[in-house]
NUMARRO-57991 format. One line per 10 residues: their letters; for each residue z, x, y of C-alpha. Coordinates in Angstrom, 1 decimal. Layout:
N
a> Z,X,Y ~ ...
// end
This chain:
162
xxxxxxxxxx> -184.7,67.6,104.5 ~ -185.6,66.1,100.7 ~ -186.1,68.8,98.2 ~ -185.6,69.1,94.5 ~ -182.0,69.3,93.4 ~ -180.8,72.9,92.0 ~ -177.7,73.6,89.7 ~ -175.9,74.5,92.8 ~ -176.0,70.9,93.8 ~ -174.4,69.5,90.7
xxxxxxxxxx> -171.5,69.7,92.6 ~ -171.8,68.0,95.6 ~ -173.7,65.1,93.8 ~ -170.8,64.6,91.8 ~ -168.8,64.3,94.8 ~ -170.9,61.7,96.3 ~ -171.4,59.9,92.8 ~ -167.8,60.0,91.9 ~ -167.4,58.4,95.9 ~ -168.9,55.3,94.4
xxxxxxxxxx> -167.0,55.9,90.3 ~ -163.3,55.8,92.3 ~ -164.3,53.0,95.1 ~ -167.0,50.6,94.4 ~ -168.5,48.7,91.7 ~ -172.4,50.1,92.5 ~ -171.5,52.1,89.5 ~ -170.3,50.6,86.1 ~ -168.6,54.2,85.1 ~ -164.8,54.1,85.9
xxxxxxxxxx> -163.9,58.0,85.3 ~ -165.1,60.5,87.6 ~ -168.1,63.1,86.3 ~ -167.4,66.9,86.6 ~ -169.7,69.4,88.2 ~ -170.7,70.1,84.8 ~ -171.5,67.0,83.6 ~ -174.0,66.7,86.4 ~ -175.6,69.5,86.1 ~ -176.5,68.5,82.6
xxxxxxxxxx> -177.8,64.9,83.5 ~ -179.5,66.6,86.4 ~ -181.1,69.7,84.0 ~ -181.4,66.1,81.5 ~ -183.6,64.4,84.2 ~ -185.6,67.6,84.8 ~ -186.3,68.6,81.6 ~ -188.0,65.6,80.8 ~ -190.4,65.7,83.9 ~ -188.8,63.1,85.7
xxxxxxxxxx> -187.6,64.2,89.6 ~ -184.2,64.5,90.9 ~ -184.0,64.7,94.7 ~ -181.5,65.7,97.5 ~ -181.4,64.8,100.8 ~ -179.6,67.7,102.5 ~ -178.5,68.3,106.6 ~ -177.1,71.2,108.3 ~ -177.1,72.5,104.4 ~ -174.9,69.6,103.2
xxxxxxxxxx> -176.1,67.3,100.9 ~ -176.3,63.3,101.9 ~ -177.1,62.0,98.8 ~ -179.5,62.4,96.1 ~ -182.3,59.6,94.2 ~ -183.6,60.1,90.9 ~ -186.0,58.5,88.0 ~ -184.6,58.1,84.5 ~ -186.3,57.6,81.0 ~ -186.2,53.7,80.7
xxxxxxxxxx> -184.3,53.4,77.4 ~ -185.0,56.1,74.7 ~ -187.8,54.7,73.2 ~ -191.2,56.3,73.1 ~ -193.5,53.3,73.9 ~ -191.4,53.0,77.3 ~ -192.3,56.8,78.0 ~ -194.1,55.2,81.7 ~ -191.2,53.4,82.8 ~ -188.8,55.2,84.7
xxxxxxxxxx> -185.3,53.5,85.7 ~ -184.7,54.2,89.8 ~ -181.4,55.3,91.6 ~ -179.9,56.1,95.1 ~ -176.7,57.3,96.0 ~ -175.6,58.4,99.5 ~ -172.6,60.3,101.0 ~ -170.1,57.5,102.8 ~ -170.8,58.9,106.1 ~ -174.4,59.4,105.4
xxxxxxxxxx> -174.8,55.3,105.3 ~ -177.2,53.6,107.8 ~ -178.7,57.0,108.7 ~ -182.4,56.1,107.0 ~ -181.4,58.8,104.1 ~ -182.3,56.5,101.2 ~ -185.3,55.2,102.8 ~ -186.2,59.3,102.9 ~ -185.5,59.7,99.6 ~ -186.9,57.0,98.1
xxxxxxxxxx> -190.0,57.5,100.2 ~ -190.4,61.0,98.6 ~ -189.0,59.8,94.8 ~ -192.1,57.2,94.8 ~ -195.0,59.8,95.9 ~ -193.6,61.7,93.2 ~ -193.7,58.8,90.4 ~ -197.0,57.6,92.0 ~ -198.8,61.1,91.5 ~ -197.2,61.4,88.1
xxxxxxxxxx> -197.8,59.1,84.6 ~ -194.9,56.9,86.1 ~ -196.2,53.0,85.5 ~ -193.5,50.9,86.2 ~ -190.4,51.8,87.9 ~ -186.9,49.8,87.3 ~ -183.7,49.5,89.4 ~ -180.6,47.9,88.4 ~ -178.1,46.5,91.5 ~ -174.3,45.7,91.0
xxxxxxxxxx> -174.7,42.6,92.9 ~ -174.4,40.9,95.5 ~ -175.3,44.0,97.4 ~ -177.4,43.4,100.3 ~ -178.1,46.8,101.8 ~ -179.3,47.8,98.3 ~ -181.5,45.1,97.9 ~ -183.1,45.1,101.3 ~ -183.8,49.0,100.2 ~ -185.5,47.8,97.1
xxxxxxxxxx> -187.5,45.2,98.4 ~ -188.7,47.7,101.3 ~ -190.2,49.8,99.0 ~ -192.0,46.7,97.2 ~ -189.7,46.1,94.2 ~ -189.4,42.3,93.2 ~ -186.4,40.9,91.6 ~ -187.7,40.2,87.8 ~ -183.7,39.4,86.3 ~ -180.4,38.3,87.0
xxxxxxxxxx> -177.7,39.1,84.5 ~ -174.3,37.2,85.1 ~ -171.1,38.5,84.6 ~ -172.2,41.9,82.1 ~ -170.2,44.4,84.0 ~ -166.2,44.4,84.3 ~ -164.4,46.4,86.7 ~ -161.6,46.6,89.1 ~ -160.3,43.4,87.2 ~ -163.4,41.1,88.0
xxxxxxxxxx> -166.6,40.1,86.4 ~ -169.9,41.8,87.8 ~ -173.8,40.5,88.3 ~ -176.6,42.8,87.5 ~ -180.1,42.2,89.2 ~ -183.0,44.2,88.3 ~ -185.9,44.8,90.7 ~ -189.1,46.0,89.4 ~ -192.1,47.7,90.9 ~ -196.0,48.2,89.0
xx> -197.5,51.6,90.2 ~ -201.7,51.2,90.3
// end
């Protein structure tokens, strides 16, 4: 099931977002987020009109997408930067193709114009998930991100809603 994340889920998404903080470079934050601090990004997100979503089974939550104000600026207000994140276990299941699925109707039937994703690269799974959904590769930035002692690449991928 994909719904709309709650306050009581600022928990669990921290748990799967921290997952990724601890373990991988998918993320470029290096110290775990609270409970709290997640509910505020995720009251942050709402607030401004933009949707969170969870993917929850047998009343777990699997992972959760979302659409963030592209930069702060108010000429960018219909550009919207894209994220997945899945519980470990959840991986391979189709969960971010579910959420992603439901994350663009929303931006499609909203004032959403263009839709941005960054990817910690090389991650293949990632890209494969953004290229299903039609995103194109628009920019390759070498070596911007540092963690766990090595240099990281950032692609973006980039999708034009009619």
């Amino acid at each position: 099931m994909i719904r709309p994340a709650e306050a009581r889920d600022a928990g669990s998404i921290a748990d799967i977002y921290n997952h990724y903080t601890r373990n991988t470079v998918v993320t470029f934050e290096e110290i775990p987020v609270s409970a709290q601090e997640m509910q505020q990004r995720v009251e942050g997100v709402l607030e401004a009109g933009l949707p969170w979503l969870v993917a929850q089974r047998e009343g777990e939550i699997t992972g959760f997408a979302y659409a963030g104000e592209w930069k702060g600026r108010c000429a960018y207000r219909h550009s919207v930067e894209i994220t997945v994140y899945l519980a470990p276990e959840a991986i391979g299941g189709g969960w971010g193709s579910q959420l992603y699925a439901e994350l663009f109707a929303a931006l499609r039937a909203g004032t959403t114009h263009v839709a941005i994703a960054g990817i910690a690269l090389p991650n293949e799974r990632s890209v494969a998930l953004h290229e299903k959904f039609g995103m194109e590769k628009v920019a390759h930035f070498a070596e911007v991100g540092f963690k766990f002692d090595r240099w990281i690449d950032v692609g973006y991928w980039q999708i034009t809603f009619d």
